[in-house]
C-alpha positions, 0 to 999 in steps of 0.5 A: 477373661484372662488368667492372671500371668498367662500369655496371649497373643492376636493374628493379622495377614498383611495384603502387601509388603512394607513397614507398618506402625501397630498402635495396641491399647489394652486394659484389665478390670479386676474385682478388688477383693479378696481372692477367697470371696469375691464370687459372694459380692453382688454386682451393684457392690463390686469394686473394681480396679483398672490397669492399662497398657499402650503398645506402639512398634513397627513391623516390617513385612516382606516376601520370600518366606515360604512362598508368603508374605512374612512378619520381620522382627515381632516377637515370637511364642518362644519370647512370650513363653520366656516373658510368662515363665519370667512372670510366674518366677517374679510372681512373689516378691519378698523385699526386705529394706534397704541395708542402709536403714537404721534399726534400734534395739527395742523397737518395733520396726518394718524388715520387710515386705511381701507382694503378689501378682496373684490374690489367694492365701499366704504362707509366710516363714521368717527366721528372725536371726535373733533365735525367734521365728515368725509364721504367718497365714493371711489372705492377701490382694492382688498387687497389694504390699503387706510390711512385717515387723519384729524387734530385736532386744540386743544391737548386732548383725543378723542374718534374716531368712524369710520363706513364703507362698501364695496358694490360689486357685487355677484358671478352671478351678479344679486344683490348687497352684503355689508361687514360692519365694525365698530371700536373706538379707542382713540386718543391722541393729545399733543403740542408737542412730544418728540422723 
């Protein structure tokens, strides 16, 4: 079993010098459900989702290193610790739309989006720029896009700033862990739009 996020990493001895080709394959099944009642589903119910992942390099091994035979560039621990911290800061992703969409007063329409690496409840604060805000507490899955809507009552520029995090479970489910993201971006909303 793995932790969402979190690195790990394999051994191997070469007996001998010279340039080696690593073929890896890896894959991850996971329960789709949400995070708080996963554990309530029996077995022969589960549904499950799978991703994969095929690594191919080469690795260059040579002797003189401390006497033993050692690996040429491989990534290190201190590169995986940057890919994990990487990771758990790209977590939460708050996306607004794209700034050349076109908004009409008076209709209901998508500003923007939320996903997460990790299923567990989501906090989400949005300042409209219209003097309304918006909060919202949801259960949300793993992976999965959720689009939020509002519509604006007067044409105009407005400055959107939306706050969210997603409360989960840690690995030995002793404590709760947050991934935070935070995003502003403008929107424009006209009488009309010409297509």
């Amino acid at each position: 079993n793995v932790a969402a996020g979190h690195p790990y990493s394999f051994d191997h001895v070469y007996q001998q010098t010279g340039t080696y080709e690593i073929k890896a394959i890896a894959s991850v099944r996971r329960l789709n459900a949400n995070a708080h009642d996963w554990w309530k589903i029996s077995e022969q119910h589960q549904n499950w989702d799978y991703a994969q992942q095929e690594l191919i390099t080469t690795v260059g091994i040579r002797e003189g290193c401390e006497d033993a035979l050692s690996r040429v560039g491989v990534d290190s621990i201190g590169d995986m610790s940057q890919w994990f911290d990487n990771a758990i800061a790209n977590a939460l992703q708050l996306n607004p739309l794209k700034l050349s969409t076109c908004r009409m007063v008076g209709e209901e329409e998508v500003v923007l989006s939320a996903a997460s690496l990790s299923s567990g409840f989501l906090n989400l604060v949005v300042d409209w720029g219209d003097e309304k805000t918006h909060q919202k507490g949801m259960n949300v899955r793993s992976g999965t896009p959720y689009a939020f809507t509002h519509t604006y009552e007067r044409a105009g520029s407005y400055q959107v700033t939306a706050k969210a995090y997603v409360r989960r479970l840690s690995q030995d489910r002793t404590a709760w862990e947050y991934l935070e993201s935070e995003t502003t971006t403008t929107v424009t909303v006209r009488n009309e739009c010409s297509f």
